[in-house]
C-alpha positions in Angstrom: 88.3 112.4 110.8 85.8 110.1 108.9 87.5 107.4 106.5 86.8 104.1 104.4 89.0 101.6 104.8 88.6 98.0 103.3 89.3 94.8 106.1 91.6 92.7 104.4 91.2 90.0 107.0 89.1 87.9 105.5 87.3 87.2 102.4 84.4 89.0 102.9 86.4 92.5 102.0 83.6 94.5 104.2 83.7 98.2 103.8 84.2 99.9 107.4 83.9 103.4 107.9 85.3 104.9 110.9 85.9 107.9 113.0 88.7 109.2 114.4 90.3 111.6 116.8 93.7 111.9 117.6 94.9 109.1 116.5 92.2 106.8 118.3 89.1 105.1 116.9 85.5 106.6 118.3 83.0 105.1 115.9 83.6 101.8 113.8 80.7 100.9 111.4 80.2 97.7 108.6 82.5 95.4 109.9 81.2 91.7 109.9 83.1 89.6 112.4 85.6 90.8 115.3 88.5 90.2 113.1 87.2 93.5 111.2 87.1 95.8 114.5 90.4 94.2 115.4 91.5 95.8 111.7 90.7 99.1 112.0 91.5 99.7 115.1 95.5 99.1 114.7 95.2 100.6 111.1 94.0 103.8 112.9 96.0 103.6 115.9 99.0 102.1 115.1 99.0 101.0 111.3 102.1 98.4 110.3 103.7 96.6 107.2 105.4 93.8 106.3 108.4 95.2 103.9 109.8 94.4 101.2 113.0 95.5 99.1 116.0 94.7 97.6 119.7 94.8 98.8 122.8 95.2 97.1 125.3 92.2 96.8 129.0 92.1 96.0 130.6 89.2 94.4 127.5 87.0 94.2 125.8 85.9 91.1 122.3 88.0 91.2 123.2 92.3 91.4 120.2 92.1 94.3 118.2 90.2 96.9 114.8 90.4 98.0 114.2 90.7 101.2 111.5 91.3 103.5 110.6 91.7 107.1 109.5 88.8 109.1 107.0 90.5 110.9 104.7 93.9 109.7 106.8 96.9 111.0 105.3 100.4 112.0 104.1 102.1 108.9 105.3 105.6 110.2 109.1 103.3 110.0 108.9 102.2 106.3 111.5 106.0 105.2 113.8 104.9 108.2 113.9 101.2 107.2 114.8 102.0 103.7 117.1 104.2 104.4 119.2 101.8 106.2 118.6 99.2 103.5 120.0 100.8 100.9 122.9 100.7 103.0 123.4 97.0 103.5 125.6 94.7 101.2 125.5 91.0 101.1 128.7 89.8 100.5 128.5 86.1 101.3 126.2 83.1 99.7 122.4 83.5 101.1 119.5 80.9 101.3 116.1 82.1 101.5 114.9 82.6 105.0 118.2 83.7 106.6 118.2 86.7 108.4 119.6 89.8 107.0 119.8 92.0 110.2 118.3 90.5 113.6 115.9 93.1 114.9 115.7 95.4 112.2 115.8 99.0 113.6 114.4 97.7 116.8 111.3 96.4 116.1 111.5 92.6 117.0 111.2 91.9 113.0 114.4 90.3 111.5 114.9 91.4 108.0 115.0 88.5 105.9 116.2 86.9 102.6 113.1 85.9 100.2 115.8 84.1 97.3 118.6 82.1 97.4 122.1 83.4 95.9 125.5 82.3 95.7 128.8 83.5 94.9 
C-alpha cells in the first residue's frame, strides 16, 4: 500500500510517502529529521490518539464535561472508548485535571477532566 501522510512533529510539515505491507512500513521517503521516520512508522504500525469528549453530569452546574485522555490511545480503540463514555456520569464537583476513570479501558491513559464544574 503506497500513502501520503503529513509529519506533524515538527514545523517543517514534510510530506512522507510510504509503503506498506501488512501492517508494517517497507519504504519511507521525504522525511527530514528522525522525528519524521519515528512518525510514520507508529502511524502505520500502530497509529494512536489523544481523545477527546464530553460526559454527562447530574446535579452540577454545566449539562457536560470535557474530558480527554492523558495519553494518545490506540486509534483502532477510539468506537470502544466512546462507547463506554457515553456511559459515565459525573455526579460530584470536578477540577480540571482530575481523573475520570484510571486506566481507561486498559491502556495506561487515565481519562481526564479538561474544565472545572461544581454542584
Amino acid at each position: 500500500m503506497n500513502k501520503k501522510l503529513t509529519c506533524i512533529e515538527c514545523p517543517r510539515g514534510c510530506v512522507l510517502s510510504v509503503d506498506a505491507e501488512n501492517g508494517k512500513l517497507v519504504r519511507l521517503e521525504g522525511y527530514e529529521c528522525p522525528k519524521g521516520e519515528k512518525y510514520a512508522i507508529a502511524e502505520i504500525e500502530n497509529p494512536t490518539r489523544i481523545l477527546t469528549s464530553t460526559v454527562l453530569t447530574e446535579g452540577l452546574f454545566l449539562k457536560m464535561i470535557p474530558v480527554r485522555t492523558s495519553d494518545p490511545i490506540p486509534k483502532s480503540d477510539i468506537k470502544k472508548a466512546m462507547s463506554e463514555i457515553i456511559k459515565i456520569r459525573i455526579k460530584r464537583s470536578i477540577r480540571t485535571g482530575d481523573v475520570i476513570i484510571k486506566d481507561f479501558l486498559g491502556s495506561g491513559a487515565d481519562l481526564i477532566a479538561t474544565r472545572d464544574c461544581s454542584v
